[in-house]
N, CA, C and O of each residue as an XYZ file, in Angstrom:
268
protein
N      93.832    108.741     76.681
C      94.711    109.568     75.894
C      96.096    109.514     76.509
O      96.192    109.319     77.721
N      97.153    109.669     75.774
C      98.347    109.478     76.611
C      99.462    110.629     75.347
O      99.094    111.044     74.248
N     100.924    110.883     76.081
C     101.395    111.535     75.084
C     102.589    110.779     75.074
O     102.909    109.910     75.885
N     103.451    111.325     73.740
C     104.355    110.052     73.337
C     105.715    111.177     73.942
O     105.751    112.406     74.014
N     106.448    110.417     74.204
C     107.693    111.072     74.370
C     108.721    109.711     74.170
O     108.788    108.699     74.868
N     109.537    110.108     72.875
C     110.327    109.430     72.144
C     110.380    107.925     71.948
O     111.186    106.997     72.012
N     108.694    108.241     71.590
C     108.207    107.178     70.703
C     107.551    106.240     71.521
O     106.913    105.306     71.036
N     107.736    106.542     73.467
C     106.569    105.487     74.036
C     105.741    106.086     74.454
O     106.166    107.117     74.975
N     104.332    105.936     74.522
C     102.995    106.380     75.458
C     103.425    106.410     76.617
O     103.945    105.526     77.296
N     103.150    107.666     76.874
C     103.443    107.724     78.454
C     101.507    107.322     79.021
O     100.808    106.862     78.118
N     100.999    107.469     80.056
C      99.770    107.901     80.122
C     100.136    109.202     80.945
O     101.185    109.722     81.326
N      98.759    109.492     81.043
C      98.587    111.189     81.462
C      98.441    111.291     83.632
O      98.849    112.062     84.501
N      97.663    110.064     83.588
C      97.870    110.184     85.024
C      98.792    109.136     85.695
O      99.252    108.098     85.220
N      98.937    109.677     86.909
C      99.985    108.769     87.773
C      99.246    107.850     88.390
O      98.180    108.218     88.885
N      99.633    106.528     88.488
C      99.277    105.435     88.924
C      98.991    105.485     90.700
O      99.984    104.757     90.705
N      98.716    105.594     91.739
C      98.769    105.813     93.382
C      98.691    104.020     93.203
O      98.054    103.293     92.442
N     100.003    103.671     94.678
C     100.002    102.328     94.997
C      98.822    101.942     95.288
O      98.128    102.564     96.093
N      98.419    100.858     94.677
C      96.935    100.214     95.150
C      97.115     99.285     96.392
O      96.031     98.755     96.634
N      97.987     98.931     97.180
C      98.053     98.623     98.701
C      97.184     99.743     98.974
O      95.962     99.634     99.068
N      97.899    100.939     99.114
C      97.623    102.158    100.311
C      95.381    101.830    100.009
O      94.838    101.197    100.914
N      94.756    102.155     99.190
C      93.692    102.241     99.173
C      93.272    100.836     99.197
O      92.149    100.822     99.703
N      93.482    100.163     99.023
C      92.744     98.462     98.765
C      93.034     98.114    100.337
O      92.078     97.554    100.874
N      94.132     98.329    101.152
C      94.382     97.908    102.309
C      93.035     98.704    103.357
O      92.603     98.159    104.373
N      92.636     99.794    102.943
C      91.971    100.429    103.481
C      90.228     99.958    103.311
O      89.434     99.735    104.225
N      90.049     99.919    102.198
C      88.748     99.044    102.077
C      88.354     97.681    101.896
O      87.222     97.386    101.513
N      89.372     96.714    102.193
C      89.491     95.600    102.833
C      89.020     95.775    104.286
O      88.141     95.054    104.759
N      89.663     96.809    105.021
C      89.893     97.320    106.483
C      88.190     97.288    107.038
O      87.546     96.540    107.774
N      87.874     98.583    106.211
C      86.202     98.903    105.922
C      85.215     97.526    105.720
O      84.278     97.201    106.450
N      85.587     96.994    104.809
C      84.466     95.587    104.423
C      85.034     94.806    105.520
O      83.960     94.367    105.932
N      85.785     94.365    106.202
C      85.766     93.238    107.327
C      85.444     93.512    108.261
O      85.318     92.533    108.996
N      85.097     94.850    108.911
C      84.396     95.491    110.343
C      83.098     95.664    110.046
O      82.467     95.864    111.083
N      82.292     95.676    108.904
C      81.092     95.691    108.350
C      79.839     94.797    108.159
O      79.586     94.661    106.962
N      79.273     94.369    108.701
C      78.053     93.473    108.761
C      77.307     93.428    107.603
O      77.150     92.603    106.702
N      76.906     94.478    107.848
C      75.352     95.176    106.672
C      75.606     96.532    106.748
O      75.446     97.365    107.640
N      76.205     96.588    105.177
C      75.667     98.207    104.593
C      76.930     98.402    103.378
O      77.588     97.514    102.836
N      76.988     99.679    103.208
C      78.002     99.888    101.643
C      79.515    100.362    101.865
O      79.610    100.940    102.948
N      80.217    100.323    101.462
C      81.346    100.769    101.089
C      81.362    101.086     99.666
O      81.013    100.304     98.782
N      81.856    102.473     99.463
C      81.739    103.145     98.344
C      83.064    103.844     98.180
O      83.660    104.393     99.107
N      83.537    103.776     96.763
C      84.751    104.556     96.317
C      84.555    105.279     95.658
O      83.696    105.069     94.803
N      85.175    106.388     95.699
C      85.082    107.652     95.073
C      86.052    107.822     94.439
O      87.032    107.173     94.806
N      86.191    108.590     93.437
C      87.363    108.551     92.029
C      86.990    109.577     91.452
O      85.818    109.746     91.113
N      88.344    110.796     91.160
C      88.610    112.031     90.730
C      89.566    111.876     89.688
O      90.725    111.780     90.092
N      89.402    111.827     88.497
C      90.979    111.841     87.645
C      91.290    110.542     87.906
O      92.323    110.446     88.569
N      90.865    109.692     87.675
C      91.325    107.995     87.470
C      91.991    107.665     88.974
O      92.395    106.519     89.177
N      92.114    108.785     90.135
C      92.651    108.175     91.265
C      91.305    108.567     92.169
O      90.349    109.339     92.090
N      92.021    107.181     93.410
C      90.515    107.235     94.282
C      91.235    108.326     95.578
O      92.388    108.541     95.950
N      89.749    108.885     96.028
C      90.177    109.906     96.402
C      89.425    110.049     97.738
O      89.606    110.985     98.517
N      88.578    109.050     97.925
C      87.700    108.996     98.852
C      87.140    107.737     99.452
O      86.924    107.163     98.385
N      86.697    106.776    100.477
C      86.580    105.934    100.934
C      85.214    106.139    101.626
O      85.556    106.412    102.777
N      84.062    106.162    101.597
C      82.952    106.391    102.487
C      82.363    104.662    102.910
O      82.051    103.814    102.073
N      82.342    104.526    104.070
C      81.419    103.422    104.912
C      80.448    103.975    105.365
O      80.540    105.097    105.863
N      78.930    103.092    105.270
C      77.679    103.404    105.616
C      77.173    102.044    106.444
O      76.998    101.180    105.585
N      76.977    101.700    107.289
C      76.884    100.670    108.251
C      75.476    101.041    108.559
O      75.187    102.192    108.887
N      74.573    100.066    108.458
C      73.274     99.688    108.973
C      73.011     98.558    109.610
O      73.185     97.397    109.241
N      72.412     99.150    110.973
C      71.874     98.187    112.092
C      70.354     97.421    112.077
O      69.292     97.926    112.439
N      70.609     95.821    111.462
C      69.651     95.150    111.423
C      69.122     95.099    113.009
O      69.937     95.181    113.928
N      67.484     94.937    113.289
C      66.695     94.233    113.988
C      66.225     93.287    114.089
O      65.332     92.929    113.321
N      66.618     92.636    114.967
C      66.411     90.956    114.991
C      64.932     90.712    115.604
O      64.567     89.537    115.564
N      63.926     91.749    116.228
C      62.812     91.387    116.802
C      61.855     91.557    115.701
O      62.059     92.416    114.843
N      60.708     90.706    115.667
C      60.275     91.174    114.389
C      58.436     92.020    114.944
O      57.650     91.567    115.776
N      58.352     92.777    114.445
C      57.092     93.972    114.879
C      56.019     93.190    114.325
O      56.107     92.689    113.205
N      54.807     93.041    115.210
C      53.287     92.319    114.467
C      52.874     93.391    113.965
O      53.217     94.549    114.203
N      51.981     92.906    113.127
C      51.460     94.419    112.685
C      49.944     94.176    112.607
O      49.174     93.346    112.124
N      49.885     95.633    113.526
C      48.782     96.247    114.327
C      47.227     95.893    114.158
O      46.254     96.006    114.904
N      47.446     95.340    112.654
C      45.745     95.375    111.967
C      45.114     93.528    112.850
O      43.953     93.224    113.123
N      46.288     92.744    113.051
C      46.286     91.339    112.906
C      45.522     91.186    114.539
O      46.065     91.811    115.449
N      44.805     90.706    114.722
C      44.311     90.414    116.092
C      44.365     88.207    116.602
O      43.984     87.819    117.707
């Protein structure tokens, strides 16, 4: 939805530079191995950045039943 003021569409929300947040989860995904990066978005702007990093095990466990 957007409103007109003398005759052009404005839109309703303000644009935030996409450096400031893209620089930031670039930042996040290249220190990251294994796991998520997730964006969060309020009103068409992002508002939140969460990293979840999970530590693989490289040894692998026998399992118990196997003789």
């Amino acid at each position: 939805m957007s409103l007109q003021k003398k005759g052009n569409a404005i839109p309703q929300h303000n644009s935030q530079p996409a450096t400031d947040w893209l620089d930031l989860v670039r930042e996040k995904v290249s220190s990251l191995r294994f796991g998520v990066v997730q964006i969060v978005v309020h009103d068409s702007k992002v508002t939140q950045i969460e990293r979840t990093e999970k530590t693989r095990l490289s040894h692998e466990q026998k399992d118990s039943r196997e003789t």
